[in-house]
N, C-alpha and C positions, 0 to 999 in steps of 0.2 A: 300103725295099721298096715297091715298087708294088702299089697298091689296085685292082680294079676297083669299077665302079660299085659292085654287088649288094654288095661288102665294103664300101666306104667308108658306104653306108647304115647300116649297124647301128654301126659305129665312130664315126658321128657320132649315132647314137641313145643309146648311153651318155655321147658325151663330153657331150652337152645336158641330159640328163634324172640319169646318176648321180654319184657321188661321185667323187673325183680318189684314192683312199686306193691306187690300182694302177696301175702302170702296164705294161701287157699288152705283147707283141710283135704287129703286126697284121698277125694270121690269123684269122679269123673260122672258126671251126670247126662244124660239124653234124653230124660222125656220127663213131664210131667201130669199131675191129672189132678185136681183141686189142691187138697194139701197134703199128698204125697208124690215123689219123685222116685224115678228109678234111674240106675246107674248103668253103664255098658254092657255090666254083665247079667246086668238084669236084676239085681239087689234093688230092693224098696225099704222106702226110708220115708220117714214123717219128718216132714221140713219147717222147720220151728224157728227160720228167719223169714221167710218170704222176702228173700233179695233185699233184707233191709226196710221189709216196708213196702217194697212195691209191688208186692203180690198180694193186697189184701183181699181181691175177688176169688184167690187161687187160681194155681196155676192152668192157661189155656181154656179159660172160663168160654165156655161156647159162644157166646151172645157178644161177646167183647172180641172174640175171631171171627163170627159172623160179621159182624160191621167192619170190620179189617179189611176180609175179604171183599165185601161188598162196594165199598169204599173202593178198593184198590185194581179194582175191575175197571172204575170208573175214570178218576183223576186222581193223584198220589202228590202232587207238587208243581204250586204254579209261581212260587215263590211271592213276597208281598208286593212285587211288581204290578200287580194287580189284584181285583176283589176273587172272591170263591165264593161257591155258595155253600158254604160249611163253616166257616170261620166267625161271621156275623150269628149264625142264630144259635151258636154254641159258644158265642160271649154273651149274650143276650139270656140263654139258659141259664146257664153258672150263675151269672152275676145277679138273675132274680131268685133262684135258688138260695145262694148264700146272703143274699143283701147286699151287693154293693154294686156301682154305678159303671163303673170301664174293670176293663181286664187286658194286661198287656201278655202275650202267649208267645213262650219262650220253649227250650227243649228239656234241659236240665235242673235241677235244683238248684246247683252253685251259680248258673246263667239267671235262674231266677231271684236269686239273692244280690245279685251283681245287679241285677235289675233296680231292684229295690234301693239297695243304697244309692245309685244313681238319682231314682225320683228324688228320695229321701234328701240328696242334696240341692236340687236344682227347684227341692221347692220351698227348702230355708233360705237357697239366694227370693225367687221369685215373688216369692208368698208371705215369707215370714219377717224377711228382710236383713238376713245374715251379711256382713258383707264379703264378696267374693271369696272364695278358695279361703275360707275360715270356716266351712260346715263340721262340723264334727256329729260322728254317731257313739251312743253308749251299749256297746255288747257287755256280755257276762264271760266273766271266768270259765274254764271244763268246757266253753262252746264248739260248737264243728257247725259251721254251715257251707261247706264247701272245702276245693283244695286249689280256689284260684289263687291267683298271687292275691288278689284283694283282698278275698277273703282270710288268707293266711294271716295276712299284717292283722286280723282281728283277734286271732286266735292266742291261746296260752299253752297250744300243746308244742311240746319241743319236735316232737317227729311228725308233725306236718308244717311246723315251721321252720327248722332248724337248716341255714343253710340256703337259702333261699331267699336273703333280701338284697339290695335296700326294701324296706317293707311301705306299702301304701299308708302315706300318714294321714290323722284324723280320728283316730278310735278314740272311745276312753273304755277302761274294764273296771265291772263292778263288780265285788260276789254274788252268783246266784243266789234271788232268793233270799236278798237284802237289802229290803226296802229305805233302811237310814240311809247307806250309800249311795242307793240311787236316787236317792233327795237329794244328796250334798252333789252329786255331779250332773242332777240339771239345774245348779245354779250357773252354770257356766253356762253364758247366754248364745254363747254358737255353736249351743246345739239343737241338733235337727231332728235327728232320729231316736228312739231306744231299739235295738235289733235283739229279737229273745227267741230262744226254744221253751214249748210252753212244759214239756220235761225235756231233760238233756238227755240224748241218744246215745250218743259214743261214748259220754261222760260215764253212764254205765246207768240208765233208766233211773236219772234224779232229777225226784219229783218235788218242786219247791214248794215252801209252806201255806196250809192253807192260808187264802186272802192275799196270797203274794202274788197274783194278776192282778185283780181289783183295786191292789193298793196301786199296783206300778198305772195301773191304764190312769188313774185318779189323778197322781201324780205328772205325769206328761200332760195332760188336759189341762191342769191349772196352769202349763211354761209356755203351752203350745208348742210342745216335740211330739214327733209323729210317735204311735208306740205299731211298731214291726213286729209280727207274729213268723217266725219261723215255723208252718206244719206242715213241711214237708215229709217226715219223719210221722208226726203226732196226728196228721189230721185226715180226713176221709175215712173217720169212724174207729182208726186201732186204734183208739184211747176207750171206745164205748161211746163218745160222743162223735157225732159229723165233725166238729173239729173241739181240739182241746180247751179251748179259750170259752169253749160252751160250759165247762163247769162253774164258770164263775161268769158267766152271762157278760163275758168283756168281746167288744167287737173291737178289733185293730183297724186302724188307720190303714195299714197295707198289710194282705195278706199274699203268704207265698206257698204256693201249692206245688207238688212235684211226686216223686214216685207213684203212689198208687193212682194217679190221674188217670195215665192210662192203662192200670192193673195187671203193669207190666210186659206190655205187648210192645210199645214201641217209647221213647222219650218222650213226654210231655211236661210242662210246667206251664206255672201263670203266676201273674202279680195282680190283685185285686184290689182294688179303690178306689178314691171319690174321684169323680171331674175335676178337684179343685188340685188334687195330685198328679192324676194320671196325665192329664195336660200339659203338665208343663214341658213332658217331653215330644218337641213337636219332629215334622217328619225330616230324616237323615239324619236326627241327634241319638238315634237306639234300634238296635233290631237284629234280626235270624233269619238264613237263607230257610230254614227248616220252621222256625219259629209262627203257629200258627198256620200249618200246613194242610191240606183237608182231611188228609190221612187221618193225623195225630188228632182233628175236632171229632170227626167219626166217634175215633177210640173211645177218646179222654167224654164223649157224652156218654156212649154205652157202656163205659166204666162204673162213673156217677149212677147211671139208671140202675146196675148190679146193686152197689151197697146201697141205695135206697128197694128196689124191689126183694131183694133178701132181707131187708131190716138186718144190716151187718152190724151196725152201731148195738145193737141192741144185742145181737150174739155177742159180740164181743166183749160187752160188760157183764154179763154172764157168767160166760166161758174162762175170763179176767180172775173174776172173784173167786170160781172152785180153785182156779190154778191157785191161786196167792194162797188162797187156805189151806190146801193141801199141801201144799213145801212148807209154807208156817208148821201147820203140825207135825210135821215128819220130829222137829225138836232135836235138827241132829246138828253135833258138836261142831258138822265142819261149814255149816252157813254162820254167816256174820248176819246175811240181813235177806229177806226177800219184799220186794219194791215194784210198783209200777200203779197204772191204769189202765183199762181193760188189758188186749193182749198185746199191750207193751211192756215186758216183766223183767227182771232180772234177779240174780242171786250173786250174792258176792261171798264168795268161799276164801276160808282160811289156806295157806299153803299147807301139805301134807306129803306123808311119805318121799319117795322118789323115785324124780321123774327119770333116773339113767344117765343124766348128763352132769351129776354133780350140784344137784339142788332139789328142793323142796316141787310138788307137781302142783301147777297152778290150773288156770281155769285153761289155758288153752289143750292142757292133756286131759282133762276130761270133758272136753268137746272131743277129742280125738275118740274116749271110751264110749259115751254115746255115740256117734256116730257108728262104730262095733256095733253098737245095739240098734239100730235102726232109726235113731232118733238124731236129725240134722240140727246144729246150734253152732253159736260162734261167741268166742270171747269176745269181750268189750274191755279195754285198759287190762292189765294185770290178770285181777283175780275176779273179775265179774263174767258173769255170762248171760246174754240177752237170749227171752225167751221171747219170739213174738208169731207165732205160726198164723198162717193164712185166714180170715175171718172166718171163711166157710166151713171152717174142720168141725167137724161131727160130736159127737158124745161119745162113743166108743173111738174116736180117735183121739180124742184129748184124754179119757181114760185111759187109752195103750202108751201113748206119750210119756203122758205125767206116771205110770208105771217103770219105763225103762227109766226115768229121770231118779227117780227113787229108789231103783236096787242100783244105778250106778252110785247113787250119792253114800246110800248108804255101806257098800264095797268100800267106797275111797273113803268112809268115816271111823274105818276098823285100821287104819293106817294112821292115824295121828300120833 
């Protein structure tokens, strides 16, 4: 892609001054407005990640910067050194909203996940009767729930683990989405937790088989291990449902909520569930200068109010299904597969022609072409590319989208 001047300044302001842990597509963006963004120069672009997920109100949603602002007028941080009067009745909201009884409120998702395995462990000591510093949790294979050290020791992917231990012991890994394995490894009686993504995200939007929540919640129930719902990613409606785990009417033991909480305006997360969990973590054993801040309850409730007063859940399983239909049909040579629930989508493309540097062009060079086209996406592993645009986007935006997506697939399918 071609730079102009005003872009290539700030892209070489980062590449001089920050760290290399990203590597971005270069668009230099400044503004946004539900689900389109525009760039320095003023180029508009339909943005078909939403930060991952955490734009599902779209971007600068008015009602979600109103309380921002409002909020921020008033008090922004009083730290948990004392009470607020924001924090109580937007744990008290949530948690009767979604069904469950405590919510501990954190900033980040990986913070929230960190959280979780925490309880997860202090309540096979307390509760279940594990003895000491023997808890173990059972993750899945292809997961991402963060890039702490913790959660790294959970992980199977080599470039967010590689190089970076001694690793936190105590996992076990299963295959996603494979129910016989995760019977034979909650025989092993010190365990505490199962920790799942209800689809895998980074993994590249894989979506496990039908009845493989219901069996696994089944499953943990009969050993008594907590079952962990990662919807950080999947939940607050971009699946179609308020959260993933809704398709198969399974409630987790602890849920962990993060990006779209506060729809992108500032950090929010939470860990949700019972008294008999959330307790055991008493006071000085966990916490955030930030975490549960009035600012972030503000947000993260007029976030919530958004995908329920729009009915997003309900676009988005909609707007999910033309998308999936429409790339299905296109029938072209160079998709392998297209995958998801509502608009969490993806396509996994075959490698084709080339890309200039002495190989075959994978998926991150036609995010490069779309993004030419006005259409923003980002590879996921190799050769997938995750589609997941802001809930709000329109009917002639999803129209214009899934347009540029298709004369670029179908340009790169005359090259095979």
């Amino acid at each position: 892609m071609h730079l102009s001047e005003r872009s290539s300044g700030f892209v070489d302001l980062e590449n001089a001054f920050g760290g290399k842990n990203y590597a971005p597509l270069p668009v230099v963006l400044s503004r946004g407005k539900g689900a389109r963004v525009w760039d320095v120069d003023g180029k508009e672009y339909l943005d078909f990640l939403s930060a991952y997920s955490a734009v599902n109100q779209g971007h600068c949603h008015p009602k979600i910067v109103g309380a921002l602002r409002d909020q921020a007028e008033r008090l922004t941080l009083t730290s948990r050194a004392f009470y607020n009067d924001q924090l109580g009745p937007f744990e008290a909201w949530l948690c009767g909203l979604l069904g469950f009884e405590r919510l501990i409120p954190m900033n980040s998702g990986a913070e929230a996940v960190e959280t979780a395995i925490k309880l997860a462990r202090r309540w096979g000591y307390d509760v279940k009767g594990v003895p000491q510093d023997r808890g173990k949790v059972i993750v899945c294979s292809g997961n991402f729930h963060g890039r702490t050290l913790g959660i790294i020791s959970a992980s199977t992917d080599p470039a967010s683990r590689g190089g970076f231990g001694p690793y936190l012991p105590g996992f076990i890994t299963v295959p996603f989405g494979d129910l016989e394995a995760l019977e034979k490894a909650l025989e092993d009686p010190d365990v505490v937790g199962f920790l799942f993504e209800p689809i895998q995200g980074e993994a590249g939007v894989v979506v496990p088989p039908e009845g493989y929540l219901s069996g696994a919640s089944a499953l943990c129930r009969k050993v008594r291990v907590l079952f962990i719902a990662d919807e950080v990613q999947t939940g607050l409606a971009r699946t179609g449902k308020m959260l993933a785990c809704d398709y198969e009417q399974v409630k987790p033991d602890l849920l962990i909520l993060g990006k779209a909480l506060s729809g992108g305006i500032l950090p929010v997360s939470a860990v949700l569930g019972s008294s008999e969990v959330i307790l055991t973590i008493r006071p000085g054993e966990h916490g955030s200068t930030f975490g549960g801040n009035p600012l972030a309850c503000a947000v993260a409730r007029a976030a919530v109010e958004v995908l329920l007063d729009e009915k997003l859940a309900e676009s988005a399983f909609a707007s999910g299904k033309v998308f999936r239909e429409r790339l299905s049909s296109l029938n072209s040579p160079l998709i392998e597969t297209v995958r998801g629930k509502g608009l969490l989508n993806a396509i996994v493309i075959r490698p084709h022609g080339d890309n200039g540097k002495g190989g075959k062009r994978t998926a991150y060079d036609l995010c490069h072409e779309l993004a030419e086209h006005g259409v923003l996406a980002k590879q996921t592993q190799v050769h997938t590319i995750r589609f997941a645009p802001p809930l709000v986007i329109t009917g002639p935006e999803m129209e214009q989208g899934l347009s540029v997506i298709e004369s670029v697939l179908k340009r790169a399918a005359e090259s095979l």
